[in-house]
C-alpha positions as CSV (number, residue, x, y, z in Angstrom):
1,X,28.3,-14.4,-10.5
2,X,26.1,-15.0,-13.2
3,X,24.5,-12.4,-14.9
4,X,20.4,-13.2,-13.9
5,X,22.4,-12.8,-10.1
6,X,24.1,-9.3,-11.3
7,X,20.9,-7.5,-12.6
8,X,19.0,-8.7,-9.4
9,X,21.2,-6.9,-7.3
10,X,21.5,-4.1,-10.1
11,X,17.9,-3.7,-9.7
12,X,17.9,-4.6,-5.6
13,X,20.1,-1.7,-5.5
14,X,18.3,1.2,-7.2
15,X,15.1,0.0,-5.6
16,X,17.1,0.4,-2.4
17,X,18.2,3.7,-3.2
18,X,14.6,5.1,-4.8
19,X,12.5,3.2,-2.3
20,X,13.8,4.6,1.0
21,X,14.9,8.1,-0.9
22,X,11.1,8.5,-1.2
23,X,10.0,6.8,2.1
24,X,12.4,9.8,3.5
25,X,10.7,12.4,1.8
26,X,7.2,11.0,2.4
27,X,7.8,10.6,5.9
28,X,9.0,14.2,6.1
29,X,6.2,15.4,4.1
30,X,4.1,13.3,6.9
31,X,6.0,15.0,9.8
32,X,5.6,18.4,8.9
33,X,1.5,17.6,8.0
34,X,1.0,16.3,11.4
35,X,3.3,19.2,12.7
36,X,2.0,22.3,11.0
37,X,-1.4,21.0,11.1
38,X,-2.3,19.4,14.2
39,X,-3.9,16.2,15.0
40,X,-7.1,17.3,14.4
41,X,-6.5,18.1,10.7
42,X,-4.1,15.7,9.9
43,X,-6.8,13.0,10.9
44,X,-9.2,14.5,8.6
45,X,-6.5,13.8,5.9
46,X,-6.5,10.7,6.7
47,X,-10.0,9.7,6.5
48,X,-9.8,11.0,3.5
49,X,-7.0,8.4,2.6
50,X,-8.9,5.3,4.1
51,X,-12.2,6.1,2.2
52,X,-10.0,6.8,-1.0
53,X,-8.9,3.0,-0.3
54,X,-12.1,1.6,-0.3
55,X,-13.5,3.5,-2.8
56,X,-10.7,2.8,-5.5
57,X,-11.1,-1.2,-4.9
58,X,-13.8,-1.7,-7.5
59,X,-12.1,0.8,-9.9
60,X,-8.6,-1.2,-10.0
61,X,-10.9,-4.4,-9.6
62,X,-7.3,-6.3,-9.0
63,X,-5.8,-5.3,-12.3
64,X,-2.7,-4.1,-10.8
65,X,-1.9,-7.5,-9.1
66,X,-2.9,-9.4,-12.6
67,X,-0.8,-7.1,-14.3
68,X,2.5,-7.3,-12.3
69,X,2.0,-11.3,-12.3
70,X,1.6,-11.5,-15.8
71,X,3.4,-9.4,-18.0
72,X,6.3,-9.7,-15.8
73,X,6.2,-13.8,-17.5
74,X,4.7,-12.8,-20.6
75,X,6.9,-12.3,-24.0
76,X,7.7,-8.9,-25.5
77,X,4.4,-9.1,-27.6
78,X,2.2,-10.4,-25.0
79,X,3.1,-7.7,-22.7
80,X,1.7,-4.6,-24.6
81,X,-1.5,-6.6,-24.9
82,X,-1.9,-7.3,-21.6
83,X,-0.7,-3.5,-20.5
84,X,-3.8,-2.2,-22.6
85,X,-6.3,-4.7,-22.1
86,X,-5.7,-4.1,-18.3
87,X,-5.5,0.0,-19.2
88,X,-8.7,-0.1,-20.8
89,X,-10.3,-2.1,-18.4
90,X,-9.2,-0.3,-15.8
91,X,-10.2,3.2,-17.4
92,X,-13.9,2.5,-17.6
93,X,-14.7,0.8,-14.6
94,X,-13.2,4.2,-12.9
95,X,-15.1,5.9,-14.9
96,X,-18.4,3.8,-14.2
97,X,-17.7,4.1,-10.0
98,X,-16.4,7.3,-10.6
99,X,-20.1,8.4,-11.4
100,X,-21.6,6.6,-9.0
101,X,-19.9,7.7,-6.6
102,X,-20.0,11.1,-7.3
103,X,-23.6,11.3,-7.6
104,X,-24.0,9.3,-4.2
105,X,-22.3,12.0,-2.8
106,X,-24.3,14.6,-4.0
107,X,-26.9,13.0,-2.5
108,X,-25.8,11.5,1.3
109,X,-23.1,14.0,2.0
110,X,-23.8,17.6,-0.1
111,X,-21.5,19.9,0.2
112,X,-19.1,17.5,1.6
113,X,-15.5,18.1,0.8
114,X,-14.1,15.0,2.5
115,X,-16.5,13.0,0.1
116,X,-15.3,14.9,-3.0
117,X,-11.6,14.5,-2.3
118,X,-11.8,10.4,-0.9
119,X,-13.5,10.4,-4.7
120,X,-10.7,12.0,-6.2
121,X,-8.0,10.4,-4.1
122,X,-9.4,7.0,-4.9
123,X,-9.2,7.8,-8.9
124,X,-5.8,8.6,-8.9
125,X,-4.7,5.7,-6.8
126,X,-6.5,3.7,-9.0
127,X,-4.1,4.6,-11.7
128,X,-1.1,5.3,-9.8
129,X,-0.8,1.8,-8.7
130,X,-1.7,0.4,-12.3
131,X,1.5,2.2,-13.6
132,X,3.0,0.8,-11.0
133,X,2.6,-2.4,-11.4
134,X,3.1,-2.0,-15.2
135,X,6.7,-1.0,-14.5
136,X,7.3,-4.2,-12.2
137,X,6.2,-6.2,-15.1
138,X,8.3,-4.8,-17.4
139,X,11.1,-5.0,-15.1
140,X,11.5,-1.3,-15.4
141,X,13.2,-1.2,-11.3
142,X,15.4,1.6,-11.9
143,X,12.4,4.0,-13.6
144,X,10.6,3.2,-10.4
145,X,13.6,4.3,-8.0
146,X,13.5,7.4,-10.2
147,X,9.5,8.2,-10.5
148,X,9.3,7.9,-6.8
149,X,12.5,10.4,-5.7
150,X,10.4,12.1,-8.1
151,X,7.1,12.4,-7.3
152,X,7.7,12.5,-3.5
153,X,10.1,15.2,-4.0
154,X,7.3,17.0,-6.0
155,X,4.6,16.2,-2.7
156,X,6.7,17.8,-0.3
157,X,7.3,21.0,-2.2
158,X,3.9,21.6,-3.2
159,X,2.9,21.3,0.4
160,X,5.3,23.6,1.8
161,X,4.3,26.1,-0.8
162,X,0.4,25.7,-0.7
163,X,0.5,25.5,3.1
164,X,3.1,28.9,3.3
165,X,0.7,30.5,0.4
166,X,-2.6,29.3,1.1
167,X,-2.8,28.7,4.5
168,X,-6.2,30.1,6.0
169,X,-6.9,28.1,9.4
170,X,-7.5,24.9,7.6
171,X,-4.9,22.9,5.7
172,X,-5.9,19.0,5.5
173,X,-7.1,19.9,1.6
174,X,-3.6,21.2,1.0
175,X,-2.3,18.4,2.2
176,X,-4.4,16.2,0.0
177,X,-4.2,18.2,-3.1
178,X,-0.2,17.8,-2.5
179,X,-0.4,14.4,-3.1
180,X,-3.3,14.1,-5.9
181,X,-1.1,16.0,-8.2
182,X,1.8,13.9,-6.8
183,X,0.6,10.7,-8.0
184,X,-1.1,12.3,-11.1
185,X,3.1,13.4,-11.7
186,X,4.3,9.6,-11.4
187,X,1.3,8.0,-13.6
188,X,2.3,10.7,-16.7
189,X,6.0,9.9,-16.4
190,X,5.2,5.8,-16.0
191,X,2.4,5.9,-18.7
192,X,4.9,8.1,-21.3
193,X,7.6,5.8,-20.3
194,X,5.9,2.7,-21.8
195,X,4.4,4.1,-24.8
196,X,4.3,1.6,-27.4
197,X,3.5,1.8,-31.5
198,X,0.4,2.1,-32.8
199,X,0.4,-1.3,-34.0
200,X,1.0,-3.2,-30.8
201,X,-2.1,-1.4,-29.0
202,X,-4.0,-4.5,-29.6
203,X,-6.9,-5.6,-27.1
204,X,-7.6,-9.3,-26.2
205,X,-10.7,-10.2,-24.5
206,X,-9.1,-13.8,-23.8
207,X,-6.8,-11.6,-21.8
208,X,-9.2,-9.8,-20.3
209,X,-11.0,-13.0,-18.7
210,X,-7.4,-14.2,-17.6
211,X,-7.0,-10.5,-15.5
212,X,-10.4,-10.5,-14.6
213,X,-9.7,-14.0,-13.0
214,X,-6.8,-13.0,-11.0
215,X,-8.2,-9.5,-10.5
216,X,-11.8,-10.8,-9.0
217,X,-9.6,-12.7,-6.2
218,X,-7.0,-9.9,-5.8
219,X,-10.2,-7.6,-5.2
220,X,-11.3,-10.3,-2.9
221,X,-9.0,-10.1,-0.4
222,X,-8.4,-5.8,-1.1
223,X,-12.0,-5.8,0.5
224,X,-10.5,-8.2,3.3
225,X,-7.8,-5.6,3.9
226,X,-9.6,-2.8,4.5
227,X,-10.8,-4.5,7.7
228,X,-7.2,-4.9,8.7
229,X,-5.8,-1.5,7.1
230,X,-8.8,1.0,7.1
231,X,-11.5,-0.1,9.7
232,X,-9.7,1.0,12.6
233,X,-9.2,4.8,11.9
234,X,-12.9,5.1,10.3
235,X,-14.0,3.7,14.0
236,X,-12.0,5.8,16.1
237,X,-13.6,8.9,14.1
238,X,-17.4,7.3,14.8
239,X,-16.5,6.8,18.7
240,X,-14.4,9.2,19.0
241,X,-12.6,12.5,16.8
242,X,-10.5,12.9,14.2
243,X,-8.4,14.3,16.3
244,X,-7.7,10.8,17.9
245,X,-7.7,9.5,13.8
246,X,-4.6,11.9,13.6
247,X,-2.7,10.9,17.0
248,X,-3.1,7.1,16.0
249,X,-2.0,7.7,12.4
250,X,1.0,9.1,13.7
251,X,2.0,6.0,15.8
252,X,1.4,3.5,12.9
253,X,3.0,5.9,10.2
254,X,6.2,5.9,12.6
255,X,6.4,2.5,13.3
256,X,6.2,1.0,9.8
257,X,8.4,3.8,7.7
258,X,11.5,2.3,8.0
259,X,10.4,-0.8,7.1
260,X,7.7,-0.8,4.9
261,X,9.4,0.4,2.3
262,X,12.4,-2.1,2.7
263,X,9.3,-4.8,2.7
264,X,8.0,-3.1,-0.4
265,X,11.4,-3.2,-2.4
266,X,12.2,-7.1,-1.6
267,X,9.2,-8.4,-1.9
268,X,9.2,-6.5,-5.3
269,X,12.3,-7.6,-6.7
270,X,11.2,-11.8,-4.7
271,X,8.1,-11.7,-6.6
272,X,9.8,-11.2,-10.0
273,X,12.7,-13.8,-9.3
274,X,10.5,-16.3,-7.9
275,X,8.6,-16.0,-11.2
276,X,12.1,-17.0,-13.1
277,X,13.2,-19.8,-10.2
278,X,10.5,-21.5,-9.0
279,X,10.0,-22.9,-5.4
280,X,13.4,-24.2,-5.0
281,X,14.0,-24.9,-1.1
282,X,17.1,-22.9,-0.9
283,X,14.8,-19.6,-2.5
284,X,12.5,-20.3,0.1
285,X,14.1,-20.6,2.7
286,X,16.3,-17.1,1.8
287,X,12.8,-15.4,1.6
288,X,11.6,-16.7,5.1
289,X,14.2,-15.6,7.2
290,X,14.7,-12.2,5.7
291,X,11.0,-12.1,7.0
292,X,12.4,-13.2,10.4
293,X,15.7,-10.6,10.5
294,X,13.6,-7.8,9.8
295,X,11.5,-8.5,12.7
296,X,13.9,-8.5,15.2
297,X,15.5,-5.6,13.9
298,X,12.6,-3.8,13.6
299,X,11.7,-4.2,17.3
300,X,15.3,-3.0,18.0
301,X,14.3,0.1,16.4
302,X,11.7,1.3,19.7
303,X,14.1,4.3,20.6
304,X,14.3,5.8,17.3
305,X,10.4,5.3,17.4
306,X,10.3,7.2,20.3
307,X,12.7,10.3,19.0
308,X,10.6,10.8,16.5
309,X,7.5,11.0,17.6
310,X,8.5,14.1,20.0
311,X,9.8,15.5,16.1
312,X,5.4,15.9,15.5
313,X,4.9,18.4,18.0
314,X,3.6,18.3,21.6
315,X,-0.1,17.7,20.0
316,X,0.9,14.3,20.2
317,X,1.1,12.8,23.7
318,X,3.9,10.1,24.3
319,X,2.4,6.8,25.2
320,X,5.5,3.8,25.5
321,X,2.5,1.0,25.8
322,X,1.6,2.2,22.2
323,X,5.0,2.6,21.1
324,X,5.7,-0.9,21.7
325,X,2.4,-1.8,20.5
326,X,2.5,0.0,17.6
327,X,6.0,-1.1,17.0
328,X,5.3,-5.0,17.1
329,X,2.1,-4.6,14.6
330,X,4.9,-2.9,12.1
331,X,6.9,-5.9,12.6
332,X,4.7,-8.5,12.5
333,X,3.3,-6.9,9.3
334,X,6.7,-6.7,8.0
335,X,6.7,-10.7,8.0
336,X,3.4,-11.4,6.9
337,X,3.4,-9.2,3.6
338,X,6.3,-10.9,2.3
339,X,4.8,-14.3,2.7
340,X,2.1,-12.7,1.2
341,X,3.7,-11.7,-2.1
342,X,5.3,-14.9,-1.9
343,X,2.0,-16.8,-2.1
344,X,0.6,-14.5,-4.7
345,X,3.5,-15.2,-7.0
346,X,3.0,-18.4,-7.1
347,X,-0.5,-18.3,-8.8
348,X,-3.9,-18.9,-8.3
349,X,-3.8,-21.2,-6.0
350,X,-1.4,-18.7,-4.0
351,X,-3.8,-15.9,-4.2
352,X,-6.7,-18.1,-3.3
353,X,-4.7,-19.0,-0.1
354,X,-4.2,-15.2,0.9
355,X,-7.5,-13.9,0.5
356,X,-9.2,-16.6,2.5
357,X,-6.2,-15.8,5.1
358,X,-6.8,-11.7,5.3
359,X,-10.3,-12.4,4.7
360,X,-10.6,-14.4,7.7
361,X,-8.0,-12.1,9.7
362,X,-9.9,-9.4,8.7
363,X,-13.1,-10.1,9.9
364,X,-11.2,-11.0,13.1
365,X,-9.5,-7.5,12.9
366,X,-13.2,-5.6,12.3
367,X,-14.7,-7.7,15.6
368,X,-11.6,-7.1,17.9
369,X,-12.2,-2.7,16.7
370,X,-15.8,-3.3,17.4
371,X,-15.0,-4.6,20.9
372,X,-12.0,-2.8,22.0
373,X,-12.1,1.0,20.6
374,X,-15.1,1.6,23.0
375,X,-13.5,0.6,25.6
376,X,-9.7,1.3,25.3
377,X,-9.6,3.9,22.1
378,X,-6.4,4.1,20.6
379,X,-5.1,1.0,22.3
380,X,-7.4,-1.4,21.3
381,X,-7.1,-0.3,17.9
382,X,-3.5,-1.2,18.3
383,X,-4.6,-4.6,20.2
384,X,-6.7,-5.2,17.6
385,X,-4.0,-4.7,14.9
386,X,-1.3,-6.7,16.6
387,X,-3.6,-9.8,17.4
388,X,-4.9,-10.3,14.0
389,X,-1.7,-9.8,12.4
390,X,-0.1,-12.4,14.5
391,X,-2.6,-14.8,13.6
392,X,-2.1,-14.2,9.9
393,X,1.3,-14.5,10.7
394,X,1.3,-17.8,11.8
395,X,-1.5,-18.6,8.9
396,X,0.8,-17.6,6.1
397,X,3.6,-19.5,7.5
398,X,1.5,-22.6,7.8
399,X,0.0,-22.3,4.2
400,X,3.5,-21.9,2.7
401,X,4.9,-24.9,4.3
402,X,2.0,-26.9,3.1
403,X,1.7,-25.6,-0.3
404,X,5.2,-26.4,-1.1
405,X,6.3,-29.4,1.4
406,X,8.4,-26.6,3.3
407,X,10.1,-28.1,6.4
408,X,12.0,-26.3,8.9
């Protein structure tokens, strides 16, 4: 076995380990929100999570997705340079949006504490996902199986305490401030972890144009993927509650913990090795098929599905149909994100490819919720999730086969 093999599955390993360790605890921290707090204010939490997702896409501006690309093919030198340039960049666009933000919600929604928190949410995000993808690039997999054991063990006992402490009839701002100081816990043990000399701190505004590049179409399709990851729960709250926002959440959330985060950890540990390999058949045709297999193991997985979706309480009414529906977005999403990172990884004119492909899938996504939550509520949020991830599917696969002469 040679020794670029070994420290892949060194690194596939602890990823294994600290992804789903986390994914556990997340999940747990999850159940007992949506248990202790009911739908209603477990939905509010999670409006406050989908605006914190738009709001946070002009602070990162893409910077994480440059980042991770780069330095993970830069030399030891180059890396620090592109670490702070990205940093500082990053620092004072959240500062800039941060402002106006903040003052725009002083002035539509006073008073508002959703709108405070989305703000706040959004700003540690922002970072949290920069020091993420910092670590990727320096190849730093086991720190990352270690922060996030970390920083999701951290979550679920602040929760616990603030709800057992603080409790007063509300609880979705416990919740929240859980996780703020969660993530605010990984970026200080990430950001201390790759502290370089004073000399290296060197800024490059040749690098900044090459992040800004990459960044402007990463952004590009982030704005895309709200319509296919955010839309649906701000829509059920206009027609609807956030009661219903906290029912649906549930469904997704179950249906997509077991895999997401295996998704997350290969497509991690793909993206750097494709870097290194290139878009040798064999490597490409490894990389599809794991796509496939987790598909049909994920549908296998309705039953457990179903167990634990009794575990949230009897606030949240069994429905197989969205079970099943639910359950076949997860999976179809499970195959589409890693020919995602695929395409990304290969460069611009992989990036280019996925955000006209969510872009175009998103709108499709936004006119199917528009259409179907009036009429059907949570199930045709789910329709609408399902169909337009099965028509990026099969958009994804097409691109890749073309972009690289792929045949099966």
């Amino acid at each position: 076995m040679s020794l670029d093999m070994r420290k892949f599955l060194g690194d596939l390993s602890w990823s294994a380990f600290g992804g789903m360790g986390a994914a556990g605890i997340l999940f747990l921290v999850n159940l007992l929100g949506g248990r202790w707090l009911g739908p209603e204010e477990y939905g509010k939490f999670q409006i406050v999570v989908s605006v914190a997702q738009i709001l946070m896409i002009p602070m990162l501006f893409g910077f994480n997705t440059a980042s991770a690309r780069y330095i993970a093919e830069a030399n030891i030198s180059e890396k620090f340079v592109l670490r702070n340039t990205a940093f500082i960049s990053v620092s004072i666009l959240t500062l800039v949006f941060f402002l106006l933000f903040f003052l725009l919600s002083r002035i539509f929604f006073a008073g508002s504490e959703t709108a405070f928190l989305s703000i706040l949410f959004a700003v540690t995000l922002t970072f949290f996902f920069l020091a993420r993808s910092f670590l990727q690039g320096f190849d730093r997999m086991k720190f990352i199986s270690i922060a996030d054991l970390s920083y999701a063990f951290l979550i679920l006992v602040l929760f616990c305490v603030f709800f057992r402490v603080f409790f007063r009839g509300s609880g979705f701002e416990y919740m929240a401030l859980s996780f703020l100081i969660g993530y605010i816990f990984f970026c200080g043990m990430a950001f201390l972890s790759l502290r370089v000399s004073r000399e290296r701190a060197i800024l490059s505004a040749k690098t900044f144009f090459i992040l800004f590049r990459y960044g402007f179409l990463a952004t590009l399709g982030s704005v895309a993927g709200v319509f296919l990851g955010s839309v649906d729960k701000l829509l059920l709250n206009y027609y609807f509650d956030t009661k219903i926002v906290g029912v649906y959440a549930v469904y997704i959330l179950i249906s997509v913990t077991i895999f997401s985060q295996l998704t997350g950890f290969l497509s991690m540990h793909f993206f750097q090795q494709f870097r290194r390999f290139g878009t040798n058949e064999l490597f490409l045709k490894s990389f599809l098929r794991c796509a496939v297999f987790l598909l049909f193991v994920f549908l296998s997985s309705l039953p457990l599905a179903s167990f634990l979706l009794l575990l949230f309480g009897k606030g949240y009414p069994f429905q197989f149909s969205s079970v099943v529906l639910s359950s076949l977005s997860a999976g179809i999403a499970v195959s589409y994100q890693i020919q995602m990172w695929f395409l990304n990884a290969e460069g611009i004119r992989g990036v280019k490819a996925t955000v006209l492909g969510v872009f175009l899938c998103g709108i499709l996504n936004l006119a199917l919720n528009l259409l179907l939550i009036p009429l059907y509520s949570m199930t045709g949020a789910l329709l609408s999730l399902l169909l337009s991830g099965i028509v990026l599917h099969f958009y994804f696969s097409r691109t890749i086969r073309f972009l690289f002469s792929y045949e099966d």
